[in-house]
C-alpha positions in Angstrom: -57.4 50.4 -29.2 -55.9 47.0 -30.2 -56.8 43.8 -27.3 -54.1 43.6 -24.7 -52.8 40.3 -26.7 -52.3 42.4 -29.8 -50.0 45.2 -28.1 -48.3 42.7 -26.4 -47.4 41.1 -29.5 -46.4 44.7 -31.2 -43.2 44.0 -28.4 -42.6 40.8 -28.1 -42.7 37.3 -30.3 -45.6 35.4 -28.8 -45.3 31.5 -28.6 -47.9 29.0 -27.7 -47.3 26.9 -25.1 -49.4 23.9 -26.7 -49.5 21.4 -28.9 -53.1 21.6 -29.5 -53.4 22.6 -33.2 -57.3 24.1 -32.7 -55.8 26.0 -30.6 -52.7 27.0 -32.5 -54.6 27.5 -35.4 -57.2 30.0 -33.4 -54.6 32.0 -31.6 -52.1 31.9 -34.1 -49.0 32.3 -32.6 -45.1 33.1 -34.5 -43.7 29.8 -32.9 -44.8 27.3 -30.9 -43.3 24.4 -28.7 -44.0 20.6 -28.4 -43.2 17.8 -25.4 -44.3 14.2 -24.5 -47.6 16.0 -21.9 -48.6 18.1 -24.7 -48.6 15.4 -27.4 -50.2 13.0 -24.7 -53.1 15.8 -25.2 -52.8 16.1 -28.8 -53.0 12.2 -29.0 -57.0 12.7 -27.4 -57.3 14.3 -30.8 -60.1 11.5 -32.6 -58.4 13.1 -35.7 -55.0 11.6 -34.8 -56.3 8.3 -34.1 -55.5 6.4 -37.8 -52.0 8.3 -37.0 -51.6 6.4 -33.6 -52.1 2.9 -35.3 -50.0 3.8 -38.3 -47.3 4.6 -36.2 -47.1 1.8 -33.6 -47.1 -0.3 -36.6 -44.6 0.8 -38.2 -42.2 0.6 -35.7 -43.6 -3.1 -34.3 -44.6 -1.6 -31.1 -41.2 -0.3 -30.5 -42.5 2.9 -27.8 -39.7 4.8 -28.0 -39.8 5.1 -31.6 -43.3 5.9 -31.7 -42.3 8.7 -29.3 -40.3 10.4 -31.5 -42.2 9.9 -34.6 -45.0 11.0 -33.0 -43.1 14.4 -31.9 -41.8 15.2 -35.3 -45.1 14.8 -36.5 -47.4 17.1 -34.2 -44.1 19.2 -34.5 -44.6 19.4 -38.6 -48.4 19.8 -38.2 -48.0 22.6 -36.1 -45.5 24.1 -38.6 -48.2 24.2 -41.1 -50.3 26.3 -39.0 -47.5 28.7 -37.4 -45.3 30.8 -39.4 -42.1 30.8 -37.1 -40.1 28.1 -35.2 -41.4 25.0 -32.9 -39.0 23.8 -29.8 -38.9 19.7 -30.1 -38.0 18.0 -26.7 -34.9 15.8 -26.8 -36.0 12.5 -24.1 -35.2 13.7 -20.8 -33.8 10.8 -19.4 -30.7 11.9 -21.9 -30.5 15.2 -19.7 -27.0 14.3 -18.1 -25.4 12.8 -21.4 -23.8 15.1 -24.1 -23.2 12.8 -26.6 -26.9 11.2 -26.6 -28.2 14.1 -26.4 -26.6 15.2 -29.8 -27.2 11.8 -31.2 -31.1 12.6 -30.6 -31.4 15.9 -32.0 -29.5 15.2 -35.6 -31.7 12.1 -35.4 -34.9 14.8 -35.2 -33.3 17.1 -37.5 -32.9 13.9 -40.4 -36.5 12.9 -39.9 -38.0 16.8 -40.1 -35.3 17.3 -43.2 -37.2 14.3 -44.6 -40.6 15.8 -44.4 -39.6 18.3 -46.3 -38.7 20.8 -43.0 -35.7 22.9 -42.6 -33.6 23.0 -40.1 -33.9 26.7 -39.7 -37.8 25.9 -38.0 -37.0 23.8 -35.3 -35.3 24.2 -32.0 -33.9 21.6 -30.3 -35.3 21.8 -26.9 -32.8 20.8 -24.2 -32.7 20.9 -20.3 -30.1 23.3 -18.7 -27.9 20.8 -16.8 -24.4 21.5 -17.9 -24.2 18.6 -20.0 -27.4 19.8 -22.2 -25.7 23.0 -22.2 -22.3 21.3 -23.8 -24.7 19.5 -26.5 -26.3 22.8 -27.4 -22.6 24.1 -28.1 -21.8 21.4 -30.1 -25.1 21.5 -31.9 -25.1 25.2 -32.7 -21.9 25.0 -33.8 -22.8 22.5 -36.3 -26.3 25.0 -37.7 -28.9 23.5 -35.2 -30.5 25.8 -33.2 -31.1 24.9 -29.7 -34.1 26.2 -27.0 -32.0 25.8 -23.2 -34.8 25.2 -20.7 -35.5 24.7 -17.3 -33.7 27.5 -16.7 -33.8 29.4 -13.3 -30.2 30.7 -12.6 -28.2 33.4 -13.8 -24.8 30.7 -14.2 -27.1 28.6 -16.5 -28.5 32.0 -18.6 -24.6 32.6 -19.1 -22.9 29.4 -19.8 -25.7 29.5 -22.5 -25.3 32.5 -23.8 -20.9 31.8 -23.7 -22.3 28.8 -25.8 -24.4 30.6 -28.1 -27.0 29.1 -27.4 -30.2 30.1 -29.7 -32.6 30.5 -27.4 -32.8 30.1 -23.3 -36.4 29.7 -21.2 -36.4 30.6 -17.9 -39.1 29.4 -16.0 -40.9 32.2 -14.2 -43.9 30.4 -12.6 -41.7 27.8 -11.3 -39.9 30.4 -9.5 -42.8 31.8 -8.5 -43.9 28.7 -6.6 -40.7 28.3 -5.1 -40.9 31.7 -3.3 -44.5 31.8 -2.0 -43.5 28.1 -0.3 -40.3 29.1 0.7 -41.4 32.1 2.2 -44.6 30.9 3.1 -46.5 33.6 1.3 -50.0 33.0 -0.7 -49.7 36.4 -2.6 -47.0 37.8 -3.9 -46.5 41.5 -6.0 -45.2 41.4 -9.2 -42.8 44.0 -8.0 -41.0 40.9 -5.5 -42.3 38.4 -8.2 -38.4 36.4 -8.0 -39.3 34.5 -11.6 -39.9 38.4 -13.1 -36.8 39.3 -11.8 -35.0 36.4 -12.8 -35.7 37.1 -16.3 -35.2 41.0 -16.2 -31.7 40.1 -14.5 -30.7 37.5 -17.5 -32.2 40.2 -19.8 -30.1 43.3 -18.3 -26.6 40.4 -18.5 -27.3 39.3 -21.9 -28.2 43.2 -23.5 -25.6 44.7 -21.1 -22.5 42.3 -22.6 -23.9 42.1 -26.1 -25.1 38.5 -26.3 -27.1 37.5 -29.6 -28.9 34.2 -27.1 -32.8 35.5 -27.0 -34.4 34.8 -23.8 -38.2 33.4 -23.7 -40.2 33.6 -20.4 -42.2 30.5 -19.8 -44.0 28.8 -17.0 -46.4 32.2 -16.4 -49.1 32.0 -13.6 -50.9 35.1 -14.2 -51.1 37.9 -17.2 -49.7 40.0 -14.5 -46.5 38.1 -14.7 -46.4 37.8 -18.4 -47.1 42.1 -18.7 -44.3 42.6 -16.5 -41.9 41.2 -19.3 -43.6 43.1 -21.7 -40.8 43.6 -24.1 -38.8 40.7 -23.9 -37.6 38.9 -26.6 -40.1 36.1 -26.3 -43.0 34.9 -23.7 -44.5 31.8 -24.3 -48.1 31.3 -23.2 -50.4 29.0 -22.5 -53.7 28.9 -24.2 -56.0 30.2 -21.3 -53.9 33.2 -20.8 -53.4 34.2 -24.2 -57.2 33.7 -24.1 -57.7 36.1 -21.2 -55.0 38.8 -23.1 -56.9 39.1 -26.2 -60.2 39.4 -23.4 -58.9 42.8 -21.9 -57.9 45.9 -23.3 -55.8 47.5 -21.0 -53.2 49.9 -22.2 -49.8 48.0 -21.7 -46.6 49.8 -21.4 -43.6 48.1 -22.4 -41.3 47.1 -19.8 -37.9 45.6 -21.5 -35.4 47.6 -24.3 -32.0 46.4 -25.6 -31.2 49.9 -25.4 -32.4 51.0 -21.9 -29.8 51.9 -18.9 -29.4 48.3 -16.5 -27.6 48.2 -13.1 -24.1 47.2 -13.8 -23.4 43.2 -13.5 -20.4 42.1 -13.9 -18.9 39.3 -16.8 -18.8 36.4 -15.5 -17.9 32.7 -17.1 -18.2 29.0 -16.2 -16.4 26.1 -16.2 -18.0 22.5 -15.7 -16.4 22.5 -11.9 -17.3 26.5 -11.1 -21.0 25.5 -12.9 -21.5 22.8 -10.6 -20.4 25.2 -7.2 -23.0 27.7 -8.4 -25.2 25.4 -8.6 -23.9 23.7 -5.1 -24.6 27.0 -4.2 -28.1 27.9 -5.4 -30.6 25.8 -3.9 -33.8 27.0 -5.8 -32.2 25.9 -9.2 -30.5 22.7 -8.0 -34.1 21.5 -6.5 -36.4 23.4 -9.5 -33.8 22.2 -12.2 -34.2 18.2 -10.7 -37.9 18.4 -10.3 -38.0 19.9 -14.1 -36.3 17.1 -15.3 -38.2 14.4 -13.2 -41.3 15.9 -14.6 -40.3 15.9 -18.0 -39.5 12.0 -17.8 -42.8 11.7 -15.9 -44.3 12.7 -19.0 -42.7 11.2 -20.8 -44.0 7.7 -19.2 -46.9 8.9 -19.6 -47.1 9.2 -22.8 -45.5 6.2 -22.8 -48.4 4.0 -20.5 -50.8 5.8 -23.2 -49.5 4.0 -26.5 -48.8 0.5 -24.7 -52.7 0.7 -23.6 -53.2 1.1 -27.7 -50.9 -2.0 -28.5 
């Protein structure tokens, strides 16, 4: 019988969350993603050094640029080694703005283009604030497929699917969290497991109104979480649990179809001002969705404190 990583992939498109190409390259997942804390651990590579220098020279020290060269290239490197799709991370701070947030992906699209990358293998990885949302509509519509993340309510899943969106990631784990402190519970069934169910709801929606927006859990805990979803369209995973997958062999049985009977949920659509009372409205997503972001820009600096240490 086939190692529990193995079935799981006969379901679902596997994607590693990491930007560590020995990794990549051993685990050999169909896509892959990219952000400023995982190309702050690619940058430990001794291999990259020469690439560091080059870089910060070429744009005089100018950190931001460095930045996003930096992400397009550990974003082509690990297309070399993947034979799918890798999700490149617009800057954060541009979460709230619509128009720089378009400005930065054609900007990564133009410098992957001129390494010889098509468009078609990279998604443009933006948070799900309403704005990102509306610079995801105007991307797709012009070819560039997007990745929505941070995702952790049903009105964000939708107003990305009514913007056909490519891709959305809901963030289980996160969710996860967020129950077992809001309800002051250490151990939680995956039965009650509220970032499972998150993604089974957005799955049912999505399948049950004929959306074509795939849906890629993220943010998983445990492989019990991540077994759970068996089935769904993607699961991205970390290195360690992919790790302990391909250690087990237990039978899996698959947990998600397009085609299986869903409890009835109603269409529903949002406008900027009804987006923003659902959100009003949801307190997990309003305080998961801000910490998200603030994390992301953490990184971000990060990153950032990193290459002016080099200068």
């Amino acid at each position: 019988m086939a190692n529990t990583l193995n079935q799981l992939r006969m379901m679902t498109t596997v994607v590693a969350d990491t930007g560590d190409l020995t990794a990549i390259e051993r685990l050999r997942p169909v896509d892959a993603t990219t952000n400023p804390s995982l190309i702050t651990k690619a940058c430990n590579d001794p291999n990259l050094q020469s690439v560091l220098t080059e870089t910060l020279t070429k744009h005089n020290n100018d950190i931001d640029k460095v930045i996003d060269d930096l992400t397009v290239y550990i974003g082509k490197e690990i297309l070399q080694r993947i034979d799918g799709r890798v999700s490149t991370e617009v800057d954060a701070r541009l979460s709230f703005d619509t128009e720089q947030t378009v400005a930065k992906a054609l900007e990564f699209i133009q410098m992957y283009e001129q390494m010889g990358i098509d468009k078609e293998r990279v998604l443009i990885k933006i948070a799900g604030t309403w704005q990102g949302i509306q610079a995801a509509k105007i991307l797709e519509a012009q070819g560039i497929h997007c990745n929505v993340t941070l995702i952790f309510g049903l009105h964000q899943a939708i107003a990305c699917a009514d913007a056909n969106v490519t891709l959305i990631s809901p963030f289980v784990g996160r969710i996860l969290d967020y129950q077992k402190r809001t309800e002051n519970r250490e151990i939680i069934p995956v039965t009650e497991d509220k970032g499972v169910l998150s993604v089974k709801t957005i799955y049912s929606y999505f399948k049950q109104h004929g959306y074509q927006t795939q849906i890629m859990g993220a943010s998983f805990r445990t492989v019990d979480e991540i077994l759970a979803l068996a089935g769904c369209d993607l699961l991205t995973i970390s290195p360690d649990l992919m790790d302990k997958l391909r250690e087990m062999d237990t039978k899996i049985e698959r947990q998600l179809f397009p085609d299986m009977s869903f409890d009835t949920i109603e269409k529903q659509q949002f406008h900027e001002q009804s987006f923003a009372n659902a959100l009003e409205q949801d307190s997990m997503t309003t305080e998961l969705l801000e910490a998200g972001i603030d994390g992301f820009v953490k990184a971000r600096e990060e990153l950032a404190n990193k290459l002016q240490n080099l200068i």
